[in-house]
C-alpha positions in Angstrom: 148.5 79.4 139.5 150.6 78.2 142.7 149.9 77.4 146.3 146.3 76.8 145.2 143.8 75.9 147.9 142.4 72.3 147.2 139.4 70.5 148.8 139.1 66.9 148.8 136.0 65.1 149.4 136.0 61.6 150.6 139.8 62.7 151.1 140.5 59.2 153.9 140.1 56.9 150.6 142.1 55.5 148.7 141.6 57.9 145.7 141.0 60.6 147.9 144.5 60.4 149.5 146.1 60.1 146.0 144.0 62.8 144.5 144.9 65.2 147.6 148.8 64.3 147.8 149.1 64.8 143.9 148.4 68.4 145.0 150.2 68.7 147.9 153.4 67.4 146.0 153.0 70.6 143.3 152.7 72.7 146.5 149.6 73.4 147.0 147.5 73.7 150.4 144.8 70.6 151.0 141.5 70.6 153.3 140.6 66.5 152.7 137.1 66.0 154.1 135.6 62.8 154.7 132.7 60.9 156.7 135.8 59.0 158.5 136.1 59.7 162.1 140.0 59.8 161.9 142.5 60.4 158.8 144.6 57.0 158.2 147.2 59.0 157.9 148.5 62.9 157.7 149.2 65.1 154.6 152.0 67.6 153.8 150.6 71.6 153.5 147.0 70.2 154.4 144.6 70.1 157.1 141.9 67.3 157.6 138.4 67.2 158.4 137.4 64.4 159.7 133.6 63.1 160.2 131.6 65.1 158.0 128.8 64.1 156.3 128.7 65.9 153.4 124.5 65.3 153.0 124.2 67.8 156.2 124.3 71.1 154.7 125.4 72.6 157.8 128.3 70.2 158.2 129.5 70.9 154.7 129.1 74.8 155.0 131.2 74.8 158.2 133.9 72.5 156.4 134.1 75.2 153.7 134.2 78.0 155.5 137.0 76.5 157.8 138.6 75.7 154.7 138.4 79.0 153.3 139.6 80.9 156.8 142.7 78.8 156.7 144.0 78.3 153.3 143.0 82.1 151.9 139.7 80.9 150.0 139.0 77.8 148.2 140.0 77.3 144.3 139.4 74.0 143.5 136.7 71.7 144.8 137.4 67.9 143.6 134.0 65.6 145.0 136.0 62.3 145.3 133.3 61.3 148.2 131.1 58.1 147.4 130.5 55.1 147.9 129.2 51.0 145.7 126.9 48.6 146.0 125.8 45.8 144.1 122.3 44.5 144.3 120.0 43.7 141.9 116.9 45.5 141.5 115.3 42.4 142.2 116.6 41.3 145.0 117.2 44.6 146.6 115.3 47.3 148.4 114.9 51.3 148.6 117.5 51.8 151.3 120.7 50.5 148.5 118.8 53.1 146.4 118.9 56.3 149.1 122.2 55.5 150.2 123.9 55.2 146.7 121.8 58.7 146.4 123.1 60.1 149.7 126.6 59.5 149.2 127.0 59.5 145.2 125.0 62.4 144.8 123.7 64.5 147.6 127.1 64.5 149.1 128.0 66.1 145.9 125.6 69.1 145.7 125.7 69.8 149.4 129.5 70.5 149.4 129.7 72.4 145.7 126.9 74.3 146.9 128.5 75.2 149.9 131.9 76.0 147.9 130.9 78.1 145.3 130.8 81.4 147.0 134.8 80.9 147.7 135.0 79.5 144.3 133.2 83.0 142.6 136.1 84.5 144.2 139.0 82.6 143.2 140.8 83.8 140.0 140.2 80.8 138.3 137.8 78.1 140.5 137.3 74.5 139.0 134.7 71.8 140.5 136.0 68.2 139.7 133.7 65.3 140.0 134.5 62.1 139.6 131.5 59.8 138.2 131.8 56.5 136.9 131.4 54.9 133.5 128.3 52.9 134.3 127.1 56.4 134.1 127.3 55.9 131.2 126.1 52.1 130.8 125.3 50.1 133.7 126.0 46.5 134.1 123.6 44.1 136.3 123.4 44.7 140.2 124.4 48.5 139.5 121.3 49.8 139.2 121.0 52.2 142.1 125.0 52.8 141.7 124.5 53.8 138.1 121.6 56.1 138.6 123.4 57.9 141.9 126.3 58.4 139.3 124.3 59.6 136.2 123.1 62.3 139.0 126.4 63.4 139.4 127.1 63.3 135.7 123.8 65.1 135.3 124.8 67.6 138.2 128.5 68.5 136.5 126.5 69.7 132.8 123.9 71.9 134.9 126.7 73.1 136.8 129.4 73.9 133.4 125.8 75.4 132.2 125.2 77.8 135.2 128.7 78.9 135.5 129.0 79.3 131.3 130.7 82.8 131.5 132.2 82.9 134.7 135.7 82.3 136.5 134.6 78.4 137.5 134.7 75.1 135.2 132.8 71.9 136.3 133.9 68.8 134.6 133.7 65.5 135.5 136.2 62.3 135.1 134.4 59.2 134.5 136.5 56.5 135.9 136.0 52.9 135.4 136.6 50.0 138.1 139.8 51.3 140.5 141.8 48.8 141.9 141.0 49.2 145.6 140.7 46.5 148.9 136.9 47.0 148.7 136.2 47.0 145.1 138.7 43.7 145.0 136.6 41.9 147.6 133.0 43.5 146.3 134.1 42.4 142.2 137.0 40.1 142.5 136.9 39.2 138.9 136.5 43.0 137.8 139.0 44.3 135.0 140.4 47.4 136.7 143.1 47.6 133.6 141.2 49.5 131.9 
């Protein structure tokens, strides 16, 4: 399939941006979306959305749609959009646990929800979600990280399960520690070689 229509959540990133110029550079056409006010920067056969926030359905469903309208439909949806904290449970509070919810998870559903009418349509639709391996097992201080990203691991096999039979796949890729500014400040003696 070529000339694919592509959204990117949390496309401003530093993954994002990778994630949504690998498909430009096979030709396809990317919507990046992204709580970001402004794009750092511009991408070939794509359009940007800038300040969204993907946990306000109607935000999300406008993105889509816009998406859609331009680009002929949408085929795949890849939820790159997140966000880390570390804080130990005891030493922290509720609000590290709603916002790792909010954009980890809630961001998630709010934007494949919104997508999979387009998706139903495409020939072959695929939902990417990238979770994380302390999904899978959690270190200290990433409790509410961990548990916002077992949701969206959680989300992806309900998802494969609902769409079982149908033209759309949901996987998700589990990545461990990425070398970014943020992560490099937040875990500076991380191993992001792995």
């Amino acid at each position: 399939m070529s000339e694919r229509s592509i959204m990117v959540t949390g496309g401003f990133g530093v993954l994002g941006r990778v994630v949504a110029a690998a498909f430009a550079d096979q030709g396809d056409r990317v919507a990046r979306v992204d709580f970001a006010p402004v794009a750092p920067d511009s991408i070939a056969r794509g359009m940007d959305f800038a300040g969204i926030d993907l946990t306000d359905t109607a935000m999300a469903e406008r993105a889509v749609a816009d998406a859609a309208n331009a680009h002929g439909g949408v085929d795949v949806l890849v939820n790159v959009a997140g966000g880390f904290t570390w804080q130990t449970v005891e030493d922290g509070g509720v609000d590290a646990w709603e916002k790792m919810f909010a954009m980890n998870l809630l961001s998630n559903m709010t934007i494949t929800r919104a997508a999979l009418p387009a998706l139903k349509r495409s020939p072959a639709g695929r939902i990417v979600n990238i979770g994380a391996q302390a999904a899978v097992q959690a270190g200290a201080g990433m409790g509410a990280y961990a548990a916002s990203k077992a949701g969206v691991h959680r989300l992806t096999e309900a998802l494969a399960a609902e769409l079982a039979g149908s033209n759309i796949t949901a996987n998700a890729i589990l990545p461990s520690i990425i070398d970014t500014p943020v992560n490099r400040a937040d875990m500076p003696d991380a191993d992001t070689a792995q």
